[in-house]
N, C-alpha and C positions, 0 to 999 in steps of 0.2 A: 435252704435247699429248694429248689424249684420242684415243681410240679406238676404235671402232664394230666389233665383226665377230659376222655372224649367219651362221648356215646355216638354209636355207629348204627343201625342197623343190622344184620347179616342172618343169614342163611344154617352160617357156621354152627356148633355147639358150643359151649364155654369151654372147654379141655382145648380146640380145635382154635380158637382165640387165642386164647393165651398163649399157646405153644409157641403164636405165629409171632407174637409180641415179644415173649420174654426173650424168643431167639433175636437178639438185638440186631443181627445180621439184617434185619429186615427194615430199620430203622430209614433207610434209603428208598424204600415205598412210598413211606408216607410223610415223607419230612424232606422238602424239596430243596433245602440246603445241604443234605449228605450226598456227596456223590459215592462214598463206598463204607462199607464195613467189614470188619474180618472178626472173626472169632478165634482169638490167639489161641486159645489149649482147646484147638479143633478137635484135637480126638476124645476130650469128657464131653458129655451130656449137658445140657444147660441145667446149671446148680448153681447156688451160692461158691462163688469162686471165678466163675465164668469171667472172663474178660475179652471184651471188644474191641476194636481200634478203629476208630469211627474219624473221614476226613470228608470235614465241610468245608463249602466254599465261598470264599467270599470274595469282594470285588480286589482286592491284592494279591491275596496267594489263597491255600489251603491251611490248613490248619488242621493236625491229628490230633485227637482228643482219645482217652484210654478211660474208659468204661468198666466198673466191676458190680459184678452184680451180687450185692449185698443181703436182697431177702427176697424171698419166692413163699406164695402164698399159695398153692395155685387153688383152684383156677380166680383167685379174685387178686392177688395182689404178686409186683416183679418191684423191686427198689433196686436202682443202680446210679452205682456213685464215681 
């Protein structure tokens, strides 16, 4: 399974991080190969269950990839598979 870990800086608080992170929606900020992401079951709260639909781009087409977010930690750990 791949792995992601960054140290940033920020202003933020850790609750005020994560939140920003684990909403995968956000994925498209900071990862300059997504051009969009949705949050399929918009109307729950980001939980274990949560699923994404994330489409990156590449030099032929897009490509949709379907994301679920498998463990929340908070504020220290988000796993999505």
């Amino acid at each position: 399974m791949a792995g992601y870990s960054a140290t940033v800086p920020s202003t933020r608080t850790p609750d005020e991080v994560f939140a920003y992170l684990a909403d995968f929606r956000s994925v498209a900020d900071w990862d300059p190969s997504v051009s969009a992401s949705v949050h399929v079951n918009d109307d729950d709260p980001i939980k274990v269950g949560a699923i994404f639909r994330v489409t990156t781009k590449t030099t032929l087409k897009n490509i949709v990839l379907e994301y679920t977010t498998i463990e929340l930690d908070r504020p220290r750990k988000v796993v999505l598979r």
